[in-house]
C-alpha positions in Angstrom: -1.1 -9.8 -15.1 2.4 -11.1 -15.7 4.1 -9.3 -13.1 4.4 -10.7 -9.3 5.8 -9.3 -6.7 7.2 -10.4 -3.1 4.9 -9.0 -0.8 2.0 -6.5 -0.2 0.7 -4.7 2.7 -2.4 -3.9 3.0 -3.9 -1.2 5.9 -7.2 -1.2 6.0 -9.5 -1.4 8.4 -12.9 -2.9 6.9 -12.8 -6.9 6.8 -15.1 -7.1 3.9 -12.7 -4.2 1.6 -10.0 -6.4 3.6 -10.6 -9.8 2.2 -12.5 -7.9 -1.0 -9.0 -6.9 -1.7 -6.9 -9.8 -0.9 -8.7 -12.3 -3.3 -8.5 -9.6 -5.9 -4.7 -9.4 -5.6 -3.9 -13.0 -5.4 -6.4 -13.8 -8.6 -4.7 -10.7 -10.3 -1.6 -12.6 -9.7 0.3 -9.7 -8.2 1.3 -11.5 -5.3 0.5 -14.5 -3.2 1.8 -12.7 -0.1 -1.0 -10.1 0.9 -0.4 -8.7 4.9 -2.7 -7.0 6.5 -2.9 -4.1 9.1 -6.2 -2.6 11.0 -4.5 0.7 11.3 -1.5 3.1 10.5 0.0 2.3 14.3 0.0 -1.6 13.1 1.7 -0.8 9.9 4.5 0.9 11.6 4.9 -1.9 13.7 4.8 -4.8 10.9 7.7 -2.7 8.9 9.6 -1.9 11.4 10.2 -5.5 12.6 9.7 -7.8 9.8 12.9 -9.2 7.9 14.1 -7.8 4.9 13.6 -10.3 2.3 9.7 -10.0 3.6 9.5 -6.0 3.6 5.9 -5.0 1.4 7.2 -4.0 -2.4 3.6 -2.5 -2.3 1.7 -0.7 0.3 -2.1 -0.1 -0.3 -3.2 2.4 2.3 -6.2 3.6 3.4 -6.4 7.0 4.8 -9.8 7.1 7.2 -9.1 4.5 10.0 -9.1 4.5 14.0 -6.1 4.7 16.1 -3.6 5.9 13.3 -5.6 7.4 10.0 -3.2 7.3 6.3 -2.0 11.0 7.5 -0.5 9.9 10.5 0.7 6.7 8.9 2.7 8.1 6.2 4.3 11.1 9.0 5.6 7.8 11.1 6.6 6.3 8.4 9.1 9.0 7.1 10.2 9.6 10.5 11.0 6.2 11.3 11.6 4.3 7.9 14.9 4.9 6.3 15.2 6.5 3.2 17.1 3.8 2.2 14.4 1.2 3.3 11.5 3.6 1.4 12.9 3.6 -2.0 12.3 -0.4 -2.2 8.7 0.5 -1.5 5.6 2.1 -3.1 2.7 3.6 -0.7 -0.5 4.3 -2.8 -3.1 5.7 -0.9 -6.5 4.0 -1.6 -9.4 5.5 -0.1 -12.8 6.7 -0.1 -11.7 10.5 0.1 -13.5 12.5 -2.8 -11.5 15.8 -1.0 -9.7 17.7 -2.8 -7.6 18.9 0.1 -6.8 15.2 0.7 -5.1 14.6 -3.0 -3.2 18.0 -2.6 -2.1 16.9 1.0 -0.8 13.0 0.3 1.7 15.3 -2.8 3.5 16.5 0.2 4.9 12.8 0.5 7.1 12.7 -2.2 7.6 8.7 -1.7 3.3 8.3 -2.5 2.9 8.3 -6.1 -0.5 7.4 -6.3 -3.7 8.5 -4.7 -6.8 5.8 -5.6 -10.4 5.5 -4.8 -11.9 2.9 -3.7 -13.0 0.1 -4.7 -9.4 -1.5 -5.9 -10.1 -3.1 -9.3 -8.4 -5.3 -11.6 -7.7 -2.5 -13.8 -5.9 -0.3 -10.9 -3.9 -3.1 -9.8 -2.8 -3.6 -13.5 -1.7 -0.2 -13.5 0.3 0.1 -10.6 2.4 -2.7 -11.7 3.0 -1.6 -15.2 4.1 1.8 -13.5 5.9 0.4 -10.7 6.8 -2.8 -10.9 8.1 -3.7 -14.6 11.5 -4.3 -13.4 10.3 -7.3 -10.8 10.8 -10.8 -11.8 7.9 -11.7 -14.4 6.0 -15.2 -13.7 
């Protein structure tokens, strides 16, 4: 993969899909920066208050965890994220979900292009930079 990009966040809250997914993103090369967060609530936080040069260019989100699920996650986050924040940013939801009502609900978040299922490959990860991410800096 020839792109890279700053940072990614990921929000999930299984260790093993956790560090699963973290090796797979640094040996993709996609970035070297992966964050993580347990839940929706911890997401918020970590955007909310981390600098600008380190906001996520990529958020990989899972939609079935405790405290704050991907729903919840993405109604915070375009209460409290500014627009002008949220256009730097692309939220793809990657989950287990084989529901039907769970694709047509994440279209109602304009700012969520893509709705995954688990588990993230090489392949998927290849494709969400070639869509998203042709303009970054290539390595």
């Amino acid at each position: 993969m020839s792109m890279k990009i700053d940072s990614v966040l990921l929000v999930e809250d299984s260790e093993i899909t956790i560090n699963y997914n973290k090796r797979l993103i640094k040996r993709s090369g996609l970035s070297d920066n992966v964050k993580t967060a347990l839940n929706g609530e911890d997401a918020i936080e970590y955007i909310l208050n981390v600098k600008d040069d380190s906001v996520p260019k990529l958020i990989l989100l899972d939609l079935n965890m405790p405290i704050l699920g991907g729903f919840g996650f993405l109604t915070k986050y375009q209460e409290l994220i500014s627009e002008e924040r949220r256009k730097d940013i692309v939220v793809v939801l990657l989950t287990t979900s084989i529901f039907d009502r769970d694709l047509i609900k994440s279209k109602e978040y304009a700012f969520v292009p893509l709705f995954l299922t688990k588990p993230l490959t090489y392949e998927k990860l290849k494709a969400i930079a070639d869509e998203h991410f042709t303009d970054e800096c290539k390595s």
